[in-house]
NUFI-51517 format. One line per 8 residues: for each residue z negated, x, y of C-alpha. Coordinates in steps of 0.02 Angstrom, whole numbers, plus 50000, padded with zeros to 5 digits. Layout:
Z X Y  ...
//
This chain:
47944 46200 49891  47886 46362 49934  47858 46410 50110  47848 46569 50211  47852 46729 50129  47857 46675 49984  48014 46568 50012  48097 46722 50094
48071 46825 49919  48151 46678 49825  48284 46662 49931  48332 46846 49913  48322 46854 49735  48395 46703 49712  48529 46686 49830  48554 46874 49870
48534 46942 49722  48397 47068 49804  48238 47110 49718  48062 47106 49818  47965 47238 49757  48091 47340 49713  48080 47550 49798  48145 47559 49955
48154 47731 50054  48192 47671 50228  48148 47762 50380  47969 47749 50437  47950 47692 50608  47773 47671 50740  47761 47467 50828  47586 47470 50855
47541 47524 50663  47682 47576 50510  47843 47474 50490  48010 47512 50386  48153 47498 50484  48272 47450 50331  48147 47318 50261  48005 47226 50331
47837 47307 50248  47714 47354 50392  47538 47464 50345  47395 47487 50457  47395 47613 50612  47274 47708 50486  47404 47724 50336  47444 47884 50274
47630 47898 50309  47675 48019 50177  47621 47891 50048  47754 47754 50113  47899 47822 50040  47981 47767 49937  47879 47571 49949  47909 47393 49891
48057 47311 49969  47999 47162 50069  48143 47042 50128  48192 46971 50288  48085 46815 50359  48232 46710 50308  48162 46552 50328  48091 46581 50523
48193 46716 50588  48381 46623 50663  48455 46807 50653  48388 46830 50469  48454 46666 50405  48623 46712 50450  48615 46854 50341  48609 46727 50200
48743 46608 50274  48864 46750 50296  48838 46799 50101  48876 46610 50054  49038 46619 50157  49072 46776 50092  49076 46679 49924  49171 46536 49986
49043 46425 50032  49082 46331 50217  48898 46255 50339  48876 46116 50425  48729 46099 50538  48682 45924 50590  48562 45932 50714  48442 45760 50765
48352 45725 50935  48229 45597 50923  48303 45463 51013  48491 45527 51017  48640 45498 50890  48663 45628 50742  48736 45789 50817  48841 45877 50675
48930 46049 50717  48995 46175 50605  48913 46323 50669  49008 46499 50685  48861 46615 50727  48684 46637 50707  48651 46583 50901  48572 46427 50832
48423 46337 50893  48271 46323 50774  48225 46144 50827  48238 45995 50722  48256 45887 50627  48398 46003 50563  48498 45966 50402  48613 46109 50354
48746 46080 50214  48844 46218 50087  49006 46153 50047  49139 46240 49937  49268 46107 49858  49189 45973 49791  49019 46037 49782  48894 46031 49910
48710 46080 49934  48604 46018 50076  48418 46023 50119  48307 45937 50293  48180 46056 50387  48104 46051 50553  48192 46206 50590  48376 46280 50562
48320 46440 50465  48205 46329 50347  48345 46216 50317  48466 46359 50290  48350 46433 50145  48321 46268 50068  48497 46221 50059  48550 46398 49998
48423 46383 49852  48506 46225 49791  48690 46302 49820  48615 46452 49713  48548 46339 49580  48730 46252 49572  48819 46409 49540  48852 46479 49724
48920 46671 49643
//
């Protein structure tokens, strides 16, 4: 499975329906070199700023970023998908919580779980963002709409 920033583009064309590398004309903003403050491209402190707009969309880091995850979880609910975040100590019994808000902790194990009626779609990561974007991948693949 793909990992990184490569798993964030997948997950936003997949599961968002978002397309890397498509223009975006966000604002231009200075943190120590050129970033977009609607997407997440960066440039060099040597860039030539009139050349950055319009630039390739770059997504979210999804798949490390708690806050960015949520994004995706919130579309899934949005199409009537519910989560369930079961969350293992080493040592402890199986903690399982259905999760309201992205104020989770990326520590692991960490299975996370789509369910909408009958279907379900779950993926294992070391971390809760990981296991978000692995588990909304499948719930794409099934049909998630």
């Amino acid at each position: 499975m793909a990992t990184g920033r490569d798993l964030d583009r997948r997950v936003a064309a997949r599961v968002l329906g978002r397309r890397p590398g498509a223009p975006c004309d966000g604002e231009i903003g200075w943190d120590y070199g050129y970033a977009c403050l609607r997407c997440e491209a960066t440039w060099s402190p040597d860039a030539d700023r009139a050349a950055l707009t319009p630039h390739p969309w770059e997504p979210p880091p999804y798949s490390t970023d708690a806050g960015a995850a949520w994004e995706v979880v919130d579309h899934l609910q949005a199409a009537g998908w519910g989560l369930v975040l079961a969350l293992a100590e080493p040592g402890l019994p199986l903690e399982v919580a259905v999760v309201a808000g992205p104020t989770i902790r990326g520590v692991g194990p960490v299975l996370a779980v789509f369910h909408r009626g009958a279907r379900h779609a779950q993926a294992g990561a070391a971390t809760a963002p990981l296991a978000i974007c692995r588990a909304a991948l499948e719930a794409a693949a099934s049909g998630a709409g």
